[in-house]
N, CA and C atoms as a LAMMPS dump frame, in Angstrom:
ITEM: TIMESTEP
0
ITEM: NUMBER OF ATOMS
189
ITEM: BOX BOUNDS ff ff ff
-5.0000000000000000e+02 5.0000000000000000e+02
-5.0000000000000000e+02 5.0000000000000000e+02
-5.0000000000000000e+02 5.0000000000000000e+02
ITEM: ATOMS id mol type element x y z
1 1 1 N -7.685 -7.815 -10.85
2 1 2 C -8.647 -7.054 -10.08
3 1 3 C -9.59 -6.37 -11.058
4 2 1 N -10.622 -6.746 -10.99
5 2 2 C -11.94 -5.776 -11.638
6 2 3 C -12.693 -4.999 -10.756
7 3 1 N -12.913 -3.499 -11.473
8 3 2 C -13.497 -3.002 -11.242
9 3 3 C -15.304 -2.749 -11.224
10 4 1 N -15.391 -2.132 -10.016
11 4 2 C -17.439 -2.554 -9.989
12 4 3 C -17.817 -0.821 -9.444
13 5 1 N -18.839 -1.101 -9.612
14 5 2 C -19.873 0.29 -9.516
15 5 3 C -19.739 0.139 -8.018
16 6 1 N -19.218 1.188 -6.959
17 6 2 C -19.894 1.234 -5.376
18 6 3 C -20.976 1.055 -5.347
19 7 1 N -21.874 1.331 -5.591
20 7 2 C -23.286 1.457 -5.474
21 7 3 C -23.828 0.034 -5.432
22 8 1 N -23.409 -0.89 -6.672
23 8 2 C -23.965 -1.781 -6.555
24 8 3 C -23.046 -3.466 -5.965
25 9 1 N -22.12 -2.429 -4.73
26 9 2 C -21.238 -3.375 -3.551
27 9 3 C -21.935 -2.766 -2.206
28 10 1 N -21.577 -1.484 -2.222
29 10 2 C -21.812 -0.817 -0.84
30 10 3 C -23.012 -0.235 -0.36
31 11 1 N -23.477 -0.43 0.777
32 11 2 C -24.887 -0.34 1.315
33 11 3 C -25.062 1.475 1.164
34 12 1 N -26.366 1.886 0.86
35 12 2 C -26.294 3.211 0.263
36 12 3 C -26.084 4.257 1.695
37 13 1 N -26.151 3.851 3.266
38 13 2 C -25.927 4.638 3.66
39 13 3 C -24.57 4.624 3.835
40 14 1 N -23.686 3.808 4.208
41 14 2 C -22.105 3.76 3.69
42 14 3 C -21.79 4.454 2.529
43 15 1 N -22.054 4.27 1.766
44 15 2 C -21.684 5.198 -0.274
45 15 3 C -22.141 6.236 0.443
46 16 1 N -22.906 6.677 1.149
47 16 2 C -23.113 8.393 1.213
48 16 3 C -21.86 8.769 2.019
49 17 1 N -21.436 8.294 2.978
50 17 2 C -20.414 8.256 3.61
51 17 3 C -19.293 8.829 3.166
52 18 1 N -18.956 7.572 2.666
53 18 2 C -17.294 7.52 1.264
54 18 3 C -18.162 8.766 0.389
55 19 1 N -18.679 9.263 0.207
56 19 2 C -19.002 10.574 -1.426
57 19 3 C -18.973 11.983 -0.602
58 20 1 N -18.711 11.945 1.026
59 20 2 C -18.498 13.025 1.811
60 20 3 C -17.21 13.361 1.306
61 21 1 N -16.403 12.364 1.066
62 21 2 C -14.585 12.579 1.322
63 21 3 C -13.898 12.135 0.127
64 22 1 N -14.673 11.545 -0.475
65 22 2 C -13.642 10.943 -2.041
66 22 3 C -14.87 10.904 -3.283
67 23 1 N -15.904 11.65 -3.126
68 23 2 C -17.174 11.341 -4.473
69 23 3 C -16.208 11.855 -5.622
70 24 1 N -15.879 11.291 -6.861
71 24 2 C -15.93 11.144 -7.899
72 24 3 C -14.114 10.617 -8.388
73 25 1 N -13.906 10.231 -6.894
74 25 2 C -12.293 9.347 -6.714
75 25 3 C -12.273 8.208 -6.831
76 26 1 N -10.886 7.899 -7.595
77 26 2 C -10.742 6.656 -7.651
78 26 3 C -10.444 5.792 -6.22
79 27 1 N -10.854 4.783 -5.827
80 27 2 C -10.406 4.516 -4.629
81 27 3 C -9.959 2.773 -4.906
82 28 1 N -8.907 2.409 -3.832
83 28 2 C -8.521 0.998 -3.617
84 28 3 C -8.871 0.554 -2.773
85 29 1 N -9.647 -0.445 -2.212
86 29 2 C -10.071 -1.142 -0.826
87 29 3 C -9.215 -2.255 -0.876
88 30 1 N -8.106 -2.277 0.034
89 30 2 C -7.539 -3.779 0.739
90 30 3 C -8.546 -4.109 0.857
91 31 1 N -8.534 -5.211 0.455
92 31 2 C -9.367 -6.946 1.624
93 31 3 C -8.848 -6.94 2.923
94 32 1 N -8.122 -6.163 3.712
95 32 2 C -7.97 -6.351 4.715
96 32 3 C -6.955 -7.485 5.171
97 33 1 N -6.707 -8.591 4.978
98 33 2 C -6.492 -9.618 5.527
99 33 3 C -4.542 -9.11 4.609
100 34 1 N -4.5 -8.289 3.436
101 34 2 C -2.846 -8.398 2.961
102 34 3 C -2.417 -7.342 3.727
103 35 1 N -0.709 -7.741 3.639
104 35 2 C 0.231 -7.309 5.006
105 35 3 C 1.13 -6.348 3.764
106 36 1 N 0.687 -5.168 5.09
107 36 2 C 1.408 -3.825 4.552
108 36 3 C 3.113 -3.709 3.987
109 37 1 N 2.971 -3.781 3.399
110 37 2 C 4.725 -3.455 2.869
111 37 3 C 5.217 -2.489 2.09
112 38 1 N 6.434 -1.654 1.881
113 38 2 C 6.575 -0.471 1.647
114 38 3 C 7.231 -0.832 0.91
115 39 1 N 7.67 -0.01 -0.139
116 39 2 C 8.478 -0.34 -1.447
117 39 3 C 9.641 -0.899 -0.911
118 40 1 N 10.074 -0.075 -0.286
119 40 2 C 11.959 -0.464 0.173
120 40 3 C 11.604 -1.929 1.058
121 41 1 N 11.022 -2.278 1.684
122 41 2 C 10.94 -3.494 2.333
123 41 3 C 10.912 -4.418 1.221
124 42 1 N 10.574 -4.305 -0.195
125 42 2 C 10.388 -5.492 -0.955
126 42 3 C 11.767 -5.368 -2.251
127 43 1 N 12.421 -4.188 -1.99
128 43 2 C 13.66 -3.559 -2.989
129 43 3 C 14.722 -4.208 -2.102
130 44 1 N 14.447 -4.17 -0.614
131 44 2 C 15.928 -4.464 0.546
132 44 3 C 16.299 -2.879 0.579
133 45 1 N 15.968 -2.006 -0.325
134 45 2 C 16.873 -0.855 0.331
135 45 3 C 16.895 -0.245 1.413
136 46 1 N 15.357 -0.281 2.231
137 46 2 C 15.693 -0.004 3.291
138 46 3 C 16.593 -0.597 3.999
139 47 1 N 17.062 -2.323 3.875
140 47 2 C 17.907 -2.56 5.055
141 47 3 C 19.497 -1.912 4.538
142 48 1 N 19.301 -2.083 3.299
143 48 2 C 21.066 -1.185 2.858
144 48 3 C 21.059 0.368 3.44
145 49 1 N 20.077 0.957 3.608
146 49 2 C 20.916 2.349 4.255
147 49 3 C 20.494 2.242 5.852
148 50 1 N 20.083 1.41 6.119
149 50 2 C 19.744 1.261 7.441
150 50 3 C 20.973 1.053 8.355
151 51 1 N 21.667 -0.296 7.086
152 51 2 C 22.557 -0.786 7.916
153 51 3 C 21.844 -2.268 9.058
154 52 1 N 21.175 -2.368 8.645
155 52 2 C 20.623 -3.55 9.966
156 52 3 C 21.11 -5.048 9.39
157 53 1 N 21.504 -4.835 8.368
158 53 2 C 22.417 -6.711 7.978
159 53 3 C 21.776 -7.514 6.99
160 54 1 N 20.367 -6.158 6.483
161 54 2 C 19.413 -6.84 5.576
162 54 3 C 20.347 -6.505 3.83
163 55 1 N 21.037 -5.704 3.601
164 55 2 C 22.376 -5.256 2.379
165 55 3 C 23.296 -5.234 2.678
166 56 1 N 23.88 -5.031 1.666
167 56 2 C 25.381 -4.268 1.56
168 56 3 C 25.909 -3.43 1.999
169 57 1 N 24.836 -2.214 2.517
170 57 2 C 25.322 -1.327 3.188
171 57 3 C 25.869 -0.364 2.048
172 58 1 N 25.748 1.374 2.552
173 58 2 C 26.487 2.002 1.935
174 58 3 C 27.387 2.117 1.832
175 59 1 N 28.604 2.061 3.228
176 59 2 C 29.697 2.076 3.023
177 59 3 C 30.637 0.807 2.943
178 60 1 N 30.092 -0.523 2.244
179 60 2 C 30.293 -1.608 2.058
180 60 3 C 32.094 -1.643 1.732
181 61 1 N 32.783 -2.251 1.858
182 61 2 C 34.393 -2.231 1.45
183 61 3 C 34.662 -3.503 0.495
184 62 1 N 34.661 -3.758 -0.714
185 62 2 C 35.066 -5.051 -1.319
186 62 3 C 36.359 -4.682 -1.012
187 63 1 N 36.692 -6.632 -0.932
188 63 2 C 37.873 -6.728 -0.576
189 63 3 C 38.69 -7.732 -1.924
């Protein structure tokens, strides 16, 4: 991913926009089209303390 000047992507009444709420922030724009995922969805830990059958589970018993 490279970085570019807003100014010379975004139409200047939009950039006035975005410089109401984030001017001199770093910002990330999704493309839109990638699918949200949260750390633990890509670790599995959420399904281990969940319990839903996606881990081991916390209170797992080896046998």
């Amino acid at each position: 991913m490279k970085y570019e000047n807003a100014s010379d992507v975004i139409p200047e009444g939009l950039l006035k926009e975005v410089q109401k709420y984030a001017a001199g922030k770093l910002l990330y724009i999704p493309s839109g089209e990638e699918k949200k995922q949260h750390c633990h969805d890509i670790s599995g830990y959420g399904h281990a303390t969940r319990g839903d059958g996606g881990g081991m589970g916390l209170n797992h018993t080896f046998h």
